[in-house]
C-alpha positions in Angstrom: -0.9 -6.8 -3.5 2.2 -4.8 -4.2 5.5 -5.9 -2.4 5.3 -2.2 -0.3 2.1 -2.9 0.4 2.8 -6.5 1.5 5.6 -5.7 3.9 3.8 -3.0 5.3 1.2 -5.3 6.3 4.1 -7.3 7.2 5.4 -5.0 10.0 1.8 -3.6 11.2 1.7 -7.3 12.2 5.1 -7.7 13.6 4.8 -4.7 15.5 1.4 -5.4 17.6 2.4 -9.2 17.9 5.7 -8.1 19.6 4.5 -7.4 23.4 2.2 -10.2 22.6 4.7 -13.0 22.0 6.2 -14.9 25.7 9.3 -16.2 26.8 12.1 -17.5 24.9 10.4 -18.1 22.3 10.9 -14.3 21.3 14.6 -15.5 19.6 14.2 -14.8 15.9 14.4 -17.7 13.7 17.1 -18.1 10.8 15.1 -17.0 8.1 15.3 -20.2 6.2 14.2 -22.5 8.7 17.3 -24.6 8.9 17.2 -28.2 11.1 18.0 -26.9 13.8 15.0 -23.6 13.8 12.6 -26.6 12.4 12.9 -28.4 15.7 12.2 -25.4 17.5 9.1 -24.6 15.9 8.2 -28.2 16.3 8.2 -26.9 20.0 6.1 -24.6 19.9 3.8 -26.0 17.8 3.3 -28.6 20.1 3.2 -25.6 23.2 0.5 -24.5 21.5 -1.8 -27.2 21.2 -0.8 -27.9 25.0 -2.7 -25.5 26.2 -0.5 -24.5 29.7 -0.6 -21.4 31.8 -4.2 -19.9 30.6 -5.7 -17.5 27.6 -2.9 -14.6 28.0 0.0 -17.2 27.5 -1.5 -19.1 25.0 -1.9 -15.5 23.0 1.5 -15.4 23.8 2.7 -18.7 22.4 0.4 -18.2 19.2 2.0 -14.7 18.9 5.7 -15.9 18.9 5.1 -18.4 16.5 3.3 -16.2 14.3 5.8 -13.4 14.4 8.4 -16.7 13.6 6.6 -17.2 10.8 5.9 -13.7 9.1 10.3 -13.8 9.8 11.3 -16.2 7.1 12.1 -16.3 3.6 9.2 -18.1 0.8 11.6 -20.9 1.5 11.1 -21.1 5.3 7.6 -20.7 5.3 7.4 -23.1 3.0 9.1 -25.5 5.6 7.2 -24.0 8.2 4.2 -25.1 6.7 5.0 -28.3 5.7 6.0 -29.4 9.7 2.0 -27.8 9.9 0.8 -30.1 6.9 2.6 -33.6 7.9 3.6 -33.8 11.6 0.0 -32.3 13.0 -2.5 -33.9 10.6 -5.3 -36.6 11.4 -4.4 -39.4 13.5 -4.7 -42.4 11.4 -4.9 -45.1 13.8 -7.2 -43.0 16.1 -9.8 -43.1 13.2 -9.1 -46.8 12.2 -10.3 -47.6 15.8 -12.9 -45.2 15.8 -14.1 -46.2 12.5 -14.0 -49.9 13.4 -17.0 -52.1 13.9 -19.2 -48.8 13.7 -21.7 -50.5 11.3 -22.1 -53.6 13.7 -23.6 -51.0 16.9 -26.9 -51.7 17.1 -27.8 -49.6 19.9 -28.4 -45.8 19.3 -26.8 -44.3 22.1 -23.6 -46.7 21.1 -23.6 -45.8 18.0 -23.6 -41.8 18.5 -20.7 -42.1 21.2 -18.5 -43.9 18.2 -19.4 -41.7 15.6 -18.7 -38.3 18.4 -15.1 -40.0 18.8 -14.9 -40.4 14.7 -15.5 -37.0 14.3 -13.2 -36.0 16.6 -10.6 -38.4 15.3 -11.0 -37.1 12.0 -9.8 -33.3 13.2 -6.1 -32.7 12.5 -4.4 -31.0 15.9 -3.5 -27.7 12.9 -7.2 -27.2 13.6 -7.0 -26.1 16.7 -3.4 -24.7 16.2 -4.6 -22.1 13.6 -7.8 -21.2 15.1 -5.5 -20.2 18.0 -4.3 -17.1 15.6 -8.1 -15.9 15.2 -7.4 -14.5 18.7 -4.7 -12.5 18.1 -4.9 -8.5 16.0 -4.5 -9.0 12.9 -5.2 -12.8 12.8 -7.5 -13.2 10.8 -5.7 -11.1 7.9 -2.7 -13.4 8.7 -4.3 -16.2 8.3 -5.7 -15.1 4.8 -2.4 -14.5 3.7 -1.4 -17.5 4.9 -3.9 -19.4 2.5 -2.6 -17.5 -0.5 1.1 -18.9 0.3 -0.6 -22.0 0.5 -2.7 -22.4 -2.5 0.4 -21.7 -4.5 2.0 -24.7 -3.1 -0.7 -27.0 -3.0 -0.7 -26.4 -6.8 2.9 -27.7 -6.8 3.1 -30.7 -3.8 0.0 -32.4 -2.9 1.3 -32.4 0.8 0.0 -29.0 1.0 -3.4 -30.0 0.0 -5.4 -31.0 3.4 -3.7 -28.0 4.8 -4.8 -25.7 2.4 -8.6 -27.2 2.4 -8.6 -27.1 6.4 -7.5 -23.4 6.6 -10.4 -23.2 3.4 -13.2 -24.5 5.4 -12.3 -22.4 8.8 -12.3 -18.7 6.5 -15.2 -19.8 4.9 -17.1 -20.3 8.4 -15.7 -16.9 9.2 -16.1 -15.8 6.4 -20.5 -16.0 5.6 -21.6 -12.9 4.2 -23.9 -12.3 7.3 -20.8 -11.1 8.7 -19.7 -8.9 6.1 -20.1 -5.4 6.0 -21.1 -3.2 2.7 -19.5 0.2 2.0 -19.9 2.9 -0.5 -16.4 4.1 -1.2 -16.4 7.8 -1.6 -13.2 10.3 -2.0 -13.9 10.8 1.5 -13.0 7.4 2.5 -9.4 7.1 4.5 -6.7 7.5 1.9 -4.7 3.9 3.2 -8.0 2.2 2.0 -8.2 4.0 -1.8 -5.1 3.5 -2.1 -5.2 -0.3 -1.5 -8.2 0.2 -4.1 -5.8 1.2 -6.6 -3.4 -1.8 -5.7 -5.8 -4.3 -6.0 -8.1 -3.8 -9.4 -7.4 -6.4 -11.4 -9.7 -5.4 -14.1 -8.6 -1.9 -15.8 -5.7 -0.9 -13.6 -6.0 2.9 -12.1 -3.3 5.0 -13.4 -3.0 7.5 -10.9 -4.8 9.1 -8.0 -7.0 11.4 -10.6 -8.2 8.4 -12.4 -9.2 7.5 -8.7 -10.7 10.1 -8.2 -12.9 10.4 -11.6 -14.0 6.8 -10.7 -15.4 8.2 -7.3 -17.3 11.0 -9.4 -21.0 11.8 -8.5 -21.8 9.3 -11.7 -20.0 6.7 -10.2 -20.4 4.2 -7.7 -17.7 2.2 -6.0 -18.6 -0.1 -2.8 -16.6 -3.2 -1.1 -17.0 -5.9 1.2 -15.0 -5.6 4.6 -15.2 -7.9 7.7 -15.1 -6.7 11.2 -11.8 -8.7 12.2 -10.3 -7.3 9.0 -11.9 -3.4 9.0 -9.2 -1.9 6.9 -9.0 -4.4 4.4 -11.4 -4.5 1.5 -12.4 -8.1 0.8 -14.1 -7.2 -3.1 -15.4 -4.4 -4.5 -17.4 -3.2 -7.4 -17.1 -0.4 -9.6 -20.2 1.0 -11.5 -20.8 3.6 -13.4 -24.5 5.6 -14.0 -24.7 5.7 -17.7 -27.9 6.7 -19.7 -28.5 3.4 -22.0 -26.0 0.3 -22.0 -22.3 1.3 -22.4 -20.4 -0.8 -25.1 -16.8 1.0 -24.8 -14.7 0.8 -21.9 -12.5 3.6 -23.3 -15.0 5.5 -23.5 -16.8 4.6 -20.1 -13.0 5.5 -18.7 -12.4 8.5 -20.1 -11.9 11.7 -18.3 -16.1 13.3 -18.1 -17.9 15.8 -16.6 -19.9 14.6 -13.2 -23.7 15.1 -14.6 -26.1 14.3 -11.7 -26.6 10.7 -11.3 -30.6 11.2 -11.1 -30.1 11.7 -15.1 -29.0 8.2 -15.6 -31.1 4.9 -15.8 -28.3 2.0 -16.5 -26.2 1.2 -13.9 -23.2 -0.6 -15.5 -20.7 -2.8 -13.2 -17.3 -2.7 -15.4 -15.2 -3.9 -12.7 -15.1 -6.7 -10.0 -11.8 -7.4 -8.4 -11.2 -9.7 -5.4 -8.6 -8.5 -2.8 -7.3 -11.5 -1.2 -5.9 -14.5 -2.8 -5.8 -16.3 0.6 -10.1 -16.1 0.4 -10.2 -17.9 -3.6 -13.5 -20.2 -3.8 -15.0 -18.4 -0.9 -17.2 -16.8 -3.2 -18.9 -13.3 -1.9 -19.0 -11.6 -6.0 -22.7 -12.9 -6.4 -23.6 -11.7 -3.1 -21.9 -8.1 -3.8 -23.4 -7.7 -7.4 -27.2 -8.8 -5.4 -26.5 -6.0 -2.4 -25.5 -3.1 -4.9 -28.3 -3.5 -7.2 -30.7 -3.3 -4.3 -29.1 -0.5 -2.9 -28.9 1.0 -6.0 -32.5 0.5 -6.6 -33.6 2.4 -3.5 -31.4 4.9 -3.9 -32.0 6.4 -7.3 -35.3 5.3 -8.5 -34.9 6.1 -12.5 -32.4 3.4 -13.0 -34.1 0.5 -13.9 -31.3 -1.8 -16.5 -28.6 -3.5 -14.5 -25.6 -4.5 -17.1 -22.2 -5.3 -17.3 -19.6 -4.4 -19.7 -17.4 -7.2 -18.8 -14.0 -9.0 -20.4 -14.2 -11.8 -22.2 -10.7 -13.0 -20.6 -10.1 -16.5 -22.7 -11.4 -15.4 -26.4 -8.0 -14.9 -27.9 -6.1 -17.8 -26.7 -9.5 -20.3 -27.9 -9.4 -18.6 -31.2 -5.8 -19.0 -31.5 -6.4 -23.0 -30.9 -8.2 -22.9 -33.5 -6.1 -21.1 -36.0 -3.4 -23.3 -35.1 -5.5 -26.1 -35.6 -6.7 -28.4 -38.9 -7.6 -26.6 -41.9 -11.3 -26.7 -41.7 -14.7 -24.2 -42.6 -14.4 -21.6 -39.7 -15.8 -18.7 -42.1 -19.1 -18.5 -44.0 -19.2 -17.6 -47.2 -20.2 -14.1 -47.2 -17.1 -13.7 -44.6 -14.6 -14.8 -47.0 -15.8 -13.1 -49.7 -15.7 -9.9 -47.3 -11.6 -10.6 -46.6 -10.8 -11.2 -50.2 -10.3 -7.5 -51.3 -7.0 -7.8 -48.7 -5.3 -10.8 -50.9 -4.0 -12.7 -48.1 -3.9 -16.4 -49.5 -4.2 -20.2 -47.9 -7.2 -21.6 -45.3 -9.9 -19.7 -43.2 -7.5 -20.3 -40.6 -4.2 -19.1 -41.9 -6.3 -15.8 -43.4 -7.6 -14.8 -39.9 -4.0 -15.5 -38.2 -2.2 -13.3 -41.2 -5.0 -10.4 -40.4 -4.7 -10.4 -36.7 -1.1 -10.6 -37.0 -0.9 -7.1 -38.7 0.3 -4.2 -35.9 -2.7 -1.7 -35.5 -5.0 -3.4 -37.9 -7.9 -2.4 -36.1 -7.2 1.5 -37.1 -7.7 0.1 -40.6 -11.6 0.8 -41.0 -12.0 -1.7 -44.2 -10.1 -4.6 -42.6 -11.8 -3.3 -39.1 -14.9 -4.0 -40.7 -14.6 -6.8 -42.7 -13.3 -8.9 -39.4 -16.2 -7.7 -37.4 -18.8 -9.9 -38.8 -16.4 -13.6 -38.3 -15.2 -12.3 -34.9 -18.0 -10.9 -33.4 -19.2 -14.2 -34.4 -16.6 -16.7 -33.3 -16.7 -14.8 -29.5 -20.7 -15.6 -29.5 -19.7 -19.3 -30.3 -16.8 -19.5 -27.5 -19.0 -17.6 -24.9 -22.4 -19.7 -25.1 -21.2 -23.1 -26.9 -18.0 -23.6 -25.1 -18.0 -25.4 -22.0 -16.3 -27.7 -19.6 -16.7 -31.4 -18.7 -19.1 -29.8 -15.7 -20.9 -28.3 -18.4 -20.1 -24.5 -16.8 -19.3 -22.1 -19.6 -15.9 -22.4 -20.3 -15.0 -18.8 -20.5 -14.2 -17.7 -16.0 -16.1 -13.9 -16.5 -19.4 -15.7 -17.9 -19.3 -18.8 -15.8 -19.0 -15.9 -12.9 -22.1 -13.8 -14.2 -24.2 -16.8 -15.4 -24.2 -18.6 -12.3 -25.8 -15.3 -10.6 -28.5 -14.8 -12.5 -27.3 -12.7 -15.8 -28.1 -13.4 -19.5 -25.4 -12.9 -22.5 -27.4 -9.4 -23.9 -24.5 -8.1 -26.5 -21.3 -8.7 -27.7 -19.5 -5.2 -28.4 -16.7 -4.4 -31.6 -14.0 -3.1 -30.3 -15.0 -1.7 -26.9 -11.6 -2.1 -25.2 -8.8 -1.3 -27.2 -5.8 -1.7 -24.6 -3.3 -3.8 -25.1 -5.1 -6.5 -22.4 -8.2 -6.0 -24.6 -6.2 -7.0 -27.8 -4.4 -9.6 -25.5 -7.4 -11.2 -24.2 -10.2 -11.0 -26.6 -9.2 -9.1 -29.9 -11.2 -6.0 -28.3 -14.2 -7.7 -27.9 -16.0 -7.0 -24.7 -19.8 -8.7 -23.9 -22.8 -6.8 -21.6 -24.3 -9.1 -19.5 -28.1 -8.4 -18.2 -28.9 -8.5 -14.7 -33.1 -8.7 -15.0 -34.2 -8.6 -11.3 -37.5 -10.5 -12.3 -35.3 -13.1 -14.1 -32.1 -13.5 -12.1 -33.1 -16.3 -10.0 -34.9 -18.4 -13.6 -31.3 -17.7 -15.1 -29.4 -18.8 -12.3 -31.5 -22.0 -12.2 -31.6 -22.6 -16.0 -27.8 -22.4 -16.0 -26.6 -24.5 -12.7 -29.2 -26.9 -13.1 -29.7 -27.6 -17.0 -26.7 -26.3 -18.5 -28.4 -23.6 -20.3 -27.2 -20.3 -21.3 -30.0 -17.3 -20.9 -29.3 -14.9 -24.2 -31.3 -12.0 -25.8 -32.3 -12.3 -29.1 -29.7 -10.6 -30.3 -26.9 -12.7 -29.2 -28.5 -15.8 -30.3 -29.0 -14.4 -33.6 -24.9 -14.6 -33.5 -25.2 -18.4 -32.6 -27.4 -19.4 -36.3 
């Protein structure tokens, strides 16, 4: 999110928790959280978890602390939340004693009053603290935010770490896709929600509001996740566009078009999928979103019948640079190298292909465009279904993502995005993915269970 848009959130917040927040616990803090402010939020961190005086002061309590909190610098919250992450964690001799003798009961009824006490041992007073926010407006969004502050620390100091995974596992109860609303996103949507549309696609940023507004067009299809405690704030969303045939240029898919009636088309092609809150990472609702809009879709305009995507293939440049960088070894065939010959570049496959692709606007260069078609095209097959990690998931984050709901690899397209990010990322290579309704749940299986990468004919021809 944008700075403005942060701190706008920031004072929405402010604003409705300050009639909210009790007694003198209204005085601001210094904003970063000297000694003498840490003690005081010790305070009301342990008001809080007290419990005294009823529902409307506990709001209250929660709200001044909050508001405390949304007050300081990165600095201050970071010590905020490392009081949260060491002084209220799990009591460690109250599970020792729960824990101990438990495998000696031998009657039932003993044995399931220990492990109730265990259990409760095991929950870190922060539990109940944060949960206390849930109540408040805006909560839930704070504490989402929250989790993004955190999971950039945790990266850094392990301290943060049981922090982070408690405020995990409470969003992702709150969190299930039961709750979850679907919307189509239209030009008539509020403007303060398109506009946060525009701040958060990570994919192909939106220029301007007419870009928008040619992505809302009547061959276009744009719909988000929302959740009732967070109504104005989109959670994902998709953006797909109603295409006669499989699209294999995003330039092209982008550009500036006449609206022709979306009952003409029978593709629908996702080309963008951007989450919208880094405090809700792993709490995974893409599968789920892709599912919902190619049933709706279905029901809605009955000639499409191909689901696709024409998707990045994020991690292709910086694998092939590895490689160039590496040991001299065979990474062209020879038909390939007799195809670069004609440009004189001398030494290794490796040093050849890094001398190319270091040439400014070489792929405006149709006989060099053409002769590193066949070894790129190529290589990106070989990184895409060969590559994976020690989990055995693809190692490439876009085909892990599509893979594990249900796609297969269909095509990998020459220079479909020509950006700089596409040059960046991949060399311009861009990949469809097939969403086959009959199929997705085989695929999904093949590849979480087995390992196994589903791929037309066509791709695997790429592989031999």
């Amino acid at each position: 999110m944008s700075e403005n848009l942060l701190q706008r959130t920031f004072q929405r917040v402010l604003g409705q928790w300050r009639d909210i927040a009790s007694g003198d616990d209204r005085a601001p803090l210094s904003p970063d959280l000297p000694a003498r402010d840490a003690d005081r939020v010790r305070k009301q961190m342990r008001a809080c978890l007290e419990g005294r005086g009823g529902e409307v002061s506990a709001r209250g309590r929660a709200a001044a602390l909050g508001r405390g909190y949304l007050s300081l610098t990165d600095e201050g919250r970071a010590r905020f939340l490392r009081i949260l992450a060491t002084e209220f964690d799990t009591d460690r001799q109250a599970v020792t004693a729960a824990a101990a003798g438990l495998d000696e009961l031998d009657d039932w009824g003993g044995r399931k009053r220990r492990e109730r006490q265990l259990r409760a041992a095991l929950e870190p007073p922060r539990l109940r603290l944060l949960t206390q926010f849930n109540a408040l407006p805006d909560g839930v969004k704070f504490l989402v935010d929250m989790r993004a502050t955190l999971l950039g620390l945790a990266a850094q100091d392990e301290q943060f770490a049981d922090l982070e995974a408690d405020l995990k596992s409470l969003l992702a109860n709150w969190f299930d896709v039961g709750f979850l609303e679907l919307r189509r996103i239209t030009w008539d949507t509020p403007a303060a929600i398109i506009e946060k549309l525009i701040e958060y696609e990570a994919v192909h940023e939106i220029s301007d509001w007419d870009d928008m507004k040619s992505r809302l067009g009547t061959d276009r299809r744009c719909y988000a996740y929302f959740h009732p405690r967070m109504p104005d704030e989109p959670l994902i969303f998709v953006e797909v566009a109603l295409t006669e045939g499989i699209a294999d240029n995003i330039q092209a898919l982008l550009a500036p078009h006449g609206e022709p009636e979306a009952d003409d088309a029978d593709t629908a092609i996702f080309y963008s999928i951007s989450n919208c809150q880094r405090g809700l990472d792993g709490i995974g609702f893409g599968g789920f979103l892709i599912k919902r809009v190619v049933d709706q879709l279905s029901a809605e305009i009955r000639s499409i019948d191909t689901f696709a995507t024409l998707s990045p293939i994020p991690g292709f440049r910086r694998w092939l640079e590895g490689h160039l960088g590496g040991e001299p070894g065979e990474l062209l065939t020879r038909g390939e190298r007799r195809a670069l010959d004609p440009f004189h570049v001398e030494g290794d496959d490796e040093k050849r292909l890094a001398t190319l692709l270091a040439q400014p606007g070489w792929h405006r260069e149709e006989a060099l465009a053409k002769a590193l078609a066949a070894p790129l095209t190529r290589l990106c097959a070989q990184y895409l279904a060969r590559e994976k990690r020690e989990s055995g998931r693809a190692i490439d984050p876009v085909a892990h993502f599509h893979l594990s709901n249900g796609a297969r690899m269909e095509r990998v397209n020459w220079l479909a995005d020509t950006s700089p990010k596409g040059f960046a990322q991949s060399c311009g290579l861009m990949i469809n993915y097939l969403y086959e309704v009959d199929h997705i749940a085989g695929n999904h299986e093949s590849y979480t269970g087995a390992g196994e990468i589903p791929a037309s004919s066509r791709f695997r021809a790429l592989l031999r």
